[in-house]
KOLMAR-123138 format. One record per atom (N, C-alpha, C): residue in one letter; x, y, z. Coordinates in steps of 0.2 Angstrom, whole numbers, plus 2048, in hexadecimal, padded with zeros to 3 digits. Atoms other than C-alpha are relative to their C-alpha. Layout:
BEGIN
AXYZ;...
//
This chain:
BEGIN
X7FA7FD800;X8A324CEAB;X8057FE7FA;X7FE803804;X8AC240E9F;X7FF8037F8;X8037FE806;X8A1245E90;X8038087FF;X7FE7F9802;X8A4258E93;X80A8027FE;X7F9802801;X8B8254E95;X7FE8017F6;X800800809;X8B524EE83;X7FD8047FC;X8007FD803;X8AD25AE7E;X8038087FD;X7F97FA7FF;X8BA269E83;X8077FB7FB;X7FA806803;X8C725BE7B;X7FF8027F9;X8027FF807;X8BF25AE6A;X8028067FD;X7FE7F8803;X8BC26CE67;X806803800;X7F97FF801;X8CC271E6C;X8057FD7FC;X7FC804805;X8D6261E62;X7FE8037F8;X8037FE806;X8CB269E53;X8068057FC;X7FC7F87FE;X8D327CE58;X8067FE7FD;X7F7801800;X8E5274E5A;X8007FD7F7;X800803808;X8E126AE48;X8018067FC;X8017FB7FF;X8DE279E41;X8098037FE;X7FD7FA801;X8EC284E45;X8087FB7FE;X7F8804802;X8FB275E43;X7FF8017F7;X802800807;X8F3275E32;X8028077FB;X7FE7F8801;X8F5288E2F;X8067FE800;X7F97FF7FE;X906287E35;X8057F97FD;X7FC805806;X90A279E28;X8027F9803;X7FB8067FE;X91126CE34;X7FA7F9800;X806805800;X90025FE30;X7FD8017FB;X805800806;X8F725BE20;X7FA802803;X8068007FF;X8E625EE21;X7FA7FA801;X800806800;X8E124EE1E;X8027FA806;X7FE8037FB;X8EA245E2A;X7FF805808;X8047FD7F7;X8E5255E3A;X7F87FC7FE;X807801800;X8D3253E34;X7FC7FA800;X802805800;X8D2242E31;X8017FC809;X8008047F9;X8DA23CE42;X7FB806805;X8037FE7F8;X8D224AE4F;X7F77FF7FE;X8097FF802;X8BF248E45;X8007F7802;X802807801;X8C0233E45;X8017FF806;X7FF8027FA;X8C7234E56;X7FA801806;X8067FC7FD;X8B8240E5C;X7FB7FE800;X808802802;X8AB237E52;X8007F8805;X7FE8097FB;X8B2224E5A;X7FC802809;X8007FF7F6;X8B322CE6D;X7F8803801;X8067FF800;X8A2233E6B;X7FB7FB7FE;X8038087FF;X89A220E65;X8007FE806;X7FF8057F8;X8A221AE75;X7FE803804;X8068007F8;X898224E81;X7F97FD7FE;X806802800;X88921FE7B;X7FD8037FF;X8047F9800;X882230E79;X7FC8027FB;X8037FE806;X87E232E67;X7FC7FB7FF;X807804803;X86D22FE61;X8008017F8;X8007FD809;X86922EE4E;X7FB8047FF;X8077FD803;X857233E4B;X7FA800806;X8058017FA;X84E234E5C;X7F78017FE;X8047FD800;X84223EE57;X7FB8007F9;X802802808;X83E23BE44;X8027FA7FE;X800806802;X83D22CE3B;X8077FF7FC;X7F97FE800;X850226E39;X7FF7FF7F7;X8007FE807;X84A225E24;X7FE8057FE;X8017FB802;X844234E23;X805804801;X7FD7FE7FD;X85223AE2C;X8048017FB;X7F9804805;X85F231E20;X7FD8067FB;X8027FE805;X855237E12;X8008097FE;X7FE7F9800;X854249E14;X804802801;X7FA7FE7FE;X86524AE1C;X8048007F9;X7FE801806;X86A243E0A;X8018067FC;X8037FA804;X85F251E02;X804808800;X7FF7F87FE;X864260E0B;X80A7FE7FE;X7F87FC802;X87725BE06;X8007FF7FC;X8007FE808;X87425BDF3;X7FD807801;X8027F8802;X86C26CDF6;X803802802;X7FC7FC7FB;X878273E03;X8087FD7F9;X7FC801804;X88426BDF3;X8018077FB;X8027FC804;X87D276DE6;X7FF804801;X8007FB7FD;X87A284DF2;X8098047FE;X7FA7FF802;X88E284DF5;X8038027F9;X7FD800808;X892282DE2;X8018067FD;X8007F8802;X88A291DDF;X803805803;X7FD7FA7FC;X88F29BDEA;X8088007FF;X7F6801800;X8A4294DE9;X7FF8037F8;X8017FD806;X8A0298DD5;X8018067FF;X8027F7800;X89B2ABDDA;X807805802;X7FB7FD7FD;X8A72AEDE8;X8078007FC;X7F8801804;X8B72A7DDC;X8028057FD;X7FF7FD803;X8B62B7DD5;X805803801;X7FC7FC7F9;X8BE2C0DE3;X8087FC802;X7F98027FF;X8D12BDDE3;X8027FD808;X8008037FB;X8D22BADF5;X7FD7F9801;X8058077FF;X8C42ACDF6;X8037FC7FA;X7FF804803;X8CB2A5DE8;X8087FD802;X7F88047FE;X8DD2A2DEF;X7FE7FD806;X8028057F9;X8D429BDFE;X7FD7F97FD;X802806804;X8CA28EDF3;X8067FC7FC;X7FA802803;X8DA28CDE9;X8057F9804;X7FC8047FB;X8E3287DFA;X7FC7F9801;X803807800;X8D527ADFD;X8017FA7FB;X800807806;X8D6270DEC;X8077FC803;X7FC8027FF;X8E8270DF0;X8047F9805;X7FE8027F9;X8E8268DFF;X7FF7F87FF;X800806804;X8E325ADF4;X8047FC7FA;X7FB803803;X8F1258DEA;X8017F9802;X7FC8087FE;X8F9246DEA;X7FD7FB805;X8048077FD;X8E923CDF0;X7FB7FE7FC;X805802804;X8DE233DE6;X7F9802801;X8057FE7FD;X8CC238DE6;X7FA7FB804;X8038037FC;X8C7227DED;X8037FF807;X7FB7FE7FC;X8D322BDFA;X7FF807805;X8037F87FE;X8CD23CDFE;X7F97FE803;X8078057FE;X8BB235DFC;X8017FE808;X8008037FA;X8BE229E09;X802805808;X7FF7FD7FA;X8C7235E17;X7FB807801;X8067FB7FD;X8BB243E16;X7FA7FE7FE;X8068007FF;X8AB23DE13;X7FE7FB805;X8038077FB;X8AB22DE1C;X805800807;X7FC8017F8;X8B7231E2B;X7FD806803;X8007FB7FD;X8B8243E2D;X7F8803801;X8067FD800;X8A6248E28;X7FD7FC807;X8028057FB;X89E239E33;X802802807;X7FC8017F9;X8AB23CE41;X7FD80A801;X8007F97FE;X8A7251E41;X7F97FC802;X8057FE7FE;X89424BE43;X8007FE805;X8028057FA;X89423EE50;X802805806;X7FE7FE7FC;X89E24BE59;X7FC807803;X8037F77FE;X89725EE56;X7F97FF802;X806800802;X885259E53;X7FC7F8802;X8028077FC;X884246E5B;X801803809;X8007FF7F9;X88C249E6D;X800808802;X8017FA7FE;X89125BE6E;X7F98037FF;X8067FC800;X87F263E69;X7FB7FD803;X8058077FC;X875252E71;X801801807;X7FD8007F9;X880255E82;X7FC807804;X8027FA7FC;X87C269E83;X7F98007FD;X8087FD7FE;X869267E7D;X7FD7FC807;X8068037F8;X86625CE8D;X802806805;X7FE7FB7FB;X86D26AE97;X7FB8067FF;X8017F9800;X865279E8F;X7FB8007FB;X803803807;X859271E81;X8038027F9;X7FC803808;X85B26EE6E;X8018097FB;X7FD7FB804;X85A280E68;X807805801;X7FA7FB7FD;X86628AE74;X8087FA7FC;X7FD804801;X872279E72;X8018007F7;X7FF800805;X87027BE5E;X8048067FF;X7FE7FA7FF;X87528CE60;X809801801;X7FB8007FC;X88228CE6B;X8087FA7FD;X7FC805806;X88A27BE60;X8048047FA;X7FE7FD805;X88B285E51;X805805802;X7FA7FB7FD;X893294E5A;X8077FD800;X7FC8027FC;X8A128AE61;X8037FC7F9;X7FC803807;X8A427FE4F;X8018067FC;X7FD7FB806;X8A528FE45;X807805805;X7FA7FC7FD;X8B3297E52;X8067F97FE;X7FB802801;X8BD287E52;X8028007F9;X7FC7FE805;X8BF288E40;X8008037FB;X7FE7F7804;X8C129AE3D;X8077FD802;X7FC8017FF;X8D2291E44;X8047FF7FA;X800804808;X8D428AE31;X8068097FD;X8007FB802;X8D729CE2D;X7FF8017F8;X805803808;X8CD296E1B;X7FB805800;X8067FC802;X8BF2A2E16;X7FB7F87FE;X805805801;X8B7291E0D;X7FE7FD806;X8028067FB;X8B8288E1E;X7FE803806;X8077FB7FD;X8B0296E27;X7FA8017FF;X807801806;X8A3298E1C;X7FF7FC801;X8048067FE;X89F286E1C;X7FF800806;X8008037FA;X89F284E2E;X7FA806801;X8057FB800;X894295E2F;X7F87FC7FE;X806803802;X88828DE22;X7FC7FB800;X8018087FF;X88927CE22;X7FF7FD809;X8018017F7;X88B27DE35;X7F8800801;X8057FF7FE;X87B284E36;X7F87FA7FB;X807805805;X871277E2A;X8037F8805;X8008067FD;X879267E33;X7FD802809;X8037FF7F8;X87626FE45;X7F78007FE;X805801802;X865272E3E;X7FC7FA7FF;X802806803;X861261E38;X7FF7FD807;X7FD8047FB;X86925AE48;X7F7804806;X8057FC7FD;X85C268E51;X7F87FB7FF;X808805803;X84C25DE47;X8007FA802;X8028057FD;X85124FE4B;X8007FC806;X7FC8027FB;X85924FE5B;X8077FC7FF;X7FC803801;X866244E55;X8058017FA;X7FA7FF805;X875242E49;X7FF7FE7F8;X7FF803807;X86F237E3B;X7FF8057FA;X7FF7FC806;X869245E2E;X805803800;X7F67FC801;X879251E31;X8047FC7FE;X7FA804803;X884242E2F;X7FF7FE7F9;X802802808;X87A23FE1E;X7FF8047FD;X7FE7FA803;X87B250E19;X8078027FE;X7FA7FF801;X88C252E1C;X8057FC7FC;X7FE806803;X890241E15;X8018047F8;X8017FF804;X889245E05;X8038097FE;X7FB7F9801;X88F258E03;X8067FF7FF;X7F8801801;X8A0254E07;X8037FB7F9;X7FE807805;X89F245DFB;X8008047F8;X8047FE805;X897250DED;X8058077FF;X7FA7FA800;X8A425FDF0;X8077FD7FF;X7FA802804;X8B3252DEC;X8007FF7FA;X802804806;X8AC24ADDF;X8018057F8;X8037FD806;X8A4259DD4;X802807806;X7FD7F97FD;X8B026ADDD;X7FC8057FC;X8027F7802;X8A827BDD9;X8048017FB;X7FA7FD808;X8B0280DC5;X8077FC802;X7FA808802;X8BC270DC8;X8057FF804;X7FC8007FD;X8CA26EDD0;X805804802;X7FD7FB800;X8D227DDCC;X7FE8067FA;X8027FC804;X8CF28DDC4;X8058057FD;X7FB7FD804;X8DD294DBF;X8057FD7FC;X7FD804805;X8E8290DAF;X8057FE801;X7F88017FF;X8FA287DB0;X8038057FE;X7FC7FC800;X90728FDB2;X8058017F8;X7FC7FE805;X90E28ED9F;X7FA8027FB;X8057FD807;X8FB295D98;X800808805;X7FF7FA7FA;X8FF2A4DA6;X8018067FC;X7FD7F8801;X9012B7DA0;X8067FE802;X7F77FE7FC;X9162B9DA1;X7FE808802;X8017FC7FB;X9172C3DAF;X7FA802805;X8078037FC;X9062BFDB7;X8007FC806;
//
């Protein structure tokens, strides 16, 4: 009962992150880094999360790595294509922002190595580990992904829909091969690392405001 507790906890804490975020009253950073580290911690302490049950925890590592330099350069291209469209590029725009006034070993640190780590241990260590003993590993992949792509369509971000649509379904996947969290947590790791470092066309794509068309 404890565990399910926490796992209505999480996802909702996700939800509420989310829409405080929206609604301006919390960085992004400081929601996502506290309710992801909190979720990835609390789900260590059951004891629940396996790494590699099912596959050798180096090949696990190894190809978890793999799949997020593809699932890298997958992204790129596609953020590169979509920037065209005036909509998606003011949502992508909103993202860089949101990294204003942190350094990137700063940044680095709070999302790859807290929040990244702390989503798998949670979505893809105990939540998808909890519901494949109930229902096995594919309905539970399933049914995971479903529920991480609703809480954050809370974002109201087209990119962080998108990613949770796509990327959701490559870590749920992973987590699916191996039973366990290691690969997802090495995919995500790297992904996110390789998405601060080296952004889709840079950090911004649009020119200062004193090379701007007057009246533009």
């Amino acid at each position: 009962m404890l565990i399910v507790v926490l796992m209505v906890a999480g996802g909702a804490g996700v939800l509420l992150a989310w829409r405080l975020v929206v609604a301006g009253r919390i960085s992004v950073w400081l929601a996502m880094g506290t309710v992801s580290g909190a979720a990835g911690l609390a789900s260590l302490a059951t004891g629940r999360v396996s790494l590699s049950p099912k596959v050798f925890w180096g090949w696990s590592a190894f190809a978890g790595a793999g799949a997020g330099v593809l699932l890298y350069l997958a992204t790129a291209v596609f953020v590169l294509i979509v920037r065209r469209a005036p909509v998606f590029d003011r949502h992508v725009e909103e993202i860089y922002d949101q990294r204003k006034g942190r350094s990137l070993p700063e940044a680095l640190g709070l999302a790859a190595f807290i929040v990244a780590p702390g989503e798998e241990l949670f979505w893809r260590g105990l939540f998808q580990g909890r519901l494949a003993s109930a229902m096995g590993w594919p309905g539970a992949a399933a049914l995971t992904w479903g529920i991480y792509i609703v809480v954050n369509a809370a974002s109201e971000s087209l990119p962080i829909l998108l990613g949770a649509v796509v990327s959701g379904a490559v870590w749920g996947g992973l987590a699916l091969w191996t039973h366990g969290v290691l690969a997802s947590l090495a995919c995500h790791t790297v992904w996110t690392g390789l998405m601060l470092v080296f952004p889709p066309g840079g950090s911004s794509r649009r020119p200062p405001a004193s090379e701007e068309t007057p009246g533009s």
